[in-house]
Steps between C-alpha positions, in 0.01 A plus 500: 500500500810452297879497683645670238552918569360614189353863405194585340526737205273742385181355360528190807751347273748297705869576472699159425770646761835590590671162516326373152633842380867368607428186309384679189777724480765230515283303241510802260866572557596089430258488205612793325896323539392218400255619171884700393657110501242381313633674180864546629571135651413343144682744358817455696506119421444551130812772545705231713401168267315554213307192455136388561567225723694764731221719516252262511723308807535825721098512529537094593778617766274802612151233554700214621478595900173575499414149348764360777434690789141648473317277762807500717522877480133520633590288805797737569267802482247304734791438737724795536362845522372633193658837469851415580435193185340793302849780595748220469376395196518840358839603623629194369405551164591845535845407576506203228391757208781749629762251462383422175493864388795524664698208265346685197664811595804320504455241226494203721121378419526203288201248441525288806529806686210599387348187553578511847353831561158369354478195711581715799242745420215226374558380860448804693186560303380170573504605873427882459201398296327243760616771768253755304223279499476409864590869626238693305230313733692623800507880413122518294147381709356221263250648385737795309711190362358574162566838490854432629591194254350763212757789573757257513415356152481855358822587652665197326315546175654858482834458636569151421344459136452895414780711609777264589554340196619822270655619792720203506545527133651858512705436769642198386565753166690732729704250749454178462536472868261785597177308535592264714672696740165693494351209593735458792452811614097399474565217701686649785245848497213248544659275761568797674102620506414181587664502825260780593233244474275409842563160568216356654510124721361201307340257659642152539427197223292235721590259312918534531638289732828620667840543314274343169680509207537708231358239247233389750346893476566446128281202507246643720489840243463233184233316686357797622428660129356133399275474770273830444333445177509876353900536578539174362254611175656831460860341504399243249375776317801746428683176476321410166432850407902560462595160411267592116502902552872488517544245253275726265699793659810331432471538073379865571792678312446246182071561504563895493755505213366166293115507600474929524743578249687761833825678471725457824372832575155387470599158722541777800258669473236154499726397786396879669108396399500222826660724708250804446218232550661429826491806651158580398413124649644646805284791520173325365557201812363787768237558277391120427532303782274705771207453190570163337747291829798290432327170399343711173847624418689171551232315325444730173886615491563138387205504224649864395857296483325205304383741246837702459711230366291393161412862452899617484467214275247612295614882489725635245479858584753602722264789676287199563718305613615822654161525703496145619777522668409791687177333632693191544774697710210631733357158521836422631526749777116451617540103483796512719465727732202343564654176558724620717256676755319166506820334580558768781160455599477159611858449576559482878782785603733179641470330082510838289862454371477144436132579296689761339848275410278210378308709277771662298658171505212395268519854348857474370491126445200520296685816273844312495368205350228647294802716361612172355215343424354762316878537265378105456170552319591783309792315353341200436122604395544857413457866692175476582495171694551624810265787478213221425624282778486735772183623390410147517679393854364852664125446330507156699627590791255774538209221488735322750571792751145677459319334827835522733535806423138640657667438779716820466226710545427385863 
């Protein structure tokens, strides 16, 4: 019988519970904050310095800690309890966002302020995000991990990628300060619910010897990931599927208006495509992995990913290109979340930040450089280079990955 007090709905349906309730709500609250500085943080930097390698440096500034401090952050999470890291972290970066919103009320935000505020709040998220990953195993009995991982993908899709964004936009339109101070106040709402949550004892690491360092649990969490073969798949994995996605990704603006002929209006709405995907992936991942497991979704998500790039290559119609990006932005969600209750699911509770810290280490390390890489090839052999070499990279490693990753449906 599970440990976890958990209700059963009408129908026999289990209830995910009160405490992954908590977590959900301060996940919705952050995301829907952060979706409004999508739009309104690049729009502040174009407003303070008006030049592409500004704009273009605040997103470098913004990924930097979590390329620095990623693994570290998931041996802090392993080591300190996890919803103090999880309320610190958000009150922090409440408080950071106020005093930004603050200096624009009072025309004190210059670049390097700015700057500051996004390297600050790139390195709470780099602890807030590996705090996520190891509580949700805490709160949810494995075997609802799935259905937990999926509401928290739809709840990003919406907030983060859906709502946020024109949100931001508006408010930006209104007070240029106004969305992030309604991001502070996100912050400090959710840190708030989040002190309501249960905090259940973990049991020790065996393998920590006492008053071990900080980089020896770093080590352990690196060696750790390499040592089980589907972790150490699935990280290679969304490492090469970001460093060619995002370098294909990374052109997207130049394919819609030179390759589909789009207005900027139409750029938003193709943008919008993904994110409607996404929360229909979110829905359809109840539905799909019950019938087909994870080890079908892993493995055919990357053929489905193979096939997308050539075919936005080949497509000229914008509703076609339109519709791939809705199935691709499902394909998304489902291939994720899936990789992430995997992750959960053979993680032991003592290694689940560290799992967690290493894998969006090779998350945002694989998008950061593919960024560049993929500016590379399209300058240098035209727009649809990268599109043809990630098609290429993810159709190989799908040949590569195909046998490990049987083992996620054990």
């Amino acid at each position: 019988m599970s440990s976890f007090p958990f209700r059963r709905r009408r129908g026999g349906r289990p209830s995910l519970g009160r405490d992954f309730t908590l977590l959900w709500w301060a996940s919705a609250l952050t995301n829907l904050g952060d979706g409004a500085l999508l739009a309104a943080g690049p729009l502040l930097i174009s407003s303070v310095a008006p030049a592409p390698l500004a704009v273009a440096g605040a997103a470098a500034v913004q990924t930097a800690p979590h390329l620095l401090f990623s693994p570290v952050a998931g041996a802090l999470v392993d080591r300190l309890p996890r919803r103090s890291v999880l309320v610190a972290a958000d009150l922090a970066r409440g408080a950071v966002l106020a005093l930004l919103a603050l200096a624009l009320l009072t025309g004190g935000a210059d670049l390097w302020a700015v700057y500051a505020a996004l390297f600050a709040l790139g390195t709470g998220e780099a602890l807030a995000d590996s705090a996520y990953g190891a509580l949700v195993p805490s709160v949810v009995p494995r075997e609802l991990l799935g259905r937990a991982n999926a509401r928290l993908a739809l709840t990003f899709s919406l907030n983060n990628q859906l709502l946020g964004p024109p949100l931001g936009a508006l408010m930006f339109a209104a007070l240029w300060a106004l969305p992030f101070g309604f991001d502070a106040l996100a912050y400090g709402v959710a840190g708030l619910v989040l002190l309501r949550l249960a905090v259940r004892p973990r049991a020790p690491e065996p393998e920590r010897a006492a008053g071990g360092s900080l980089w020896a649990d770093t080590v352990r969490g690196l060696a750790f990931v390499r040592g089980v073969p589907v972790l150490r798949t699935l990280t290679a994995c969304i490492l090469v599927m970001n460093l060619t996605g995002v370098g294909a990704f990374s052109v997207w603006v130049l394919y819609a208006r030179e390759h589909l002929g789009l207005s900027e209006a139409g750029f938003g709405l193709f943008i919008a495509a993904g994110a409607v995907g996404g929360v229909a992936g979110a829905r359809l991942y109840g539905v799909l992995e019950p019938r087909v497991g994870r080890a079908f979704l892993l493995r055919w998500g990357l053929v489905l990913e193979a096939a997308t790039y050539p075919v936005l290559v080949l497509v000229r119609d914008p509703w076609a290109a339109g519709a791939v990006m809705v199935l691709f932005g499902a394909h998304a969600v489902v291939w994720g979340t899936a990789a992430v209750t995997v992750r959960q699911s053979v993680t032991p509770d003592a290694l689940l930040g560290r799992a967690a810290g290493v894998y969006r280490w090779a998350d945002l390390g694989g998008a950061a450089l593919g960024a560049v890489l993929g500016g590379v090839l399209a300058q240098t052999l035209g727009l649809s280079a990268p599109f043809l070499v990630a098609g290429a990279a993810v159709g190989a490693l799908a040949v590569a990955a195909w046998r490990p990753l049987g083992a996620a449906g054990e």
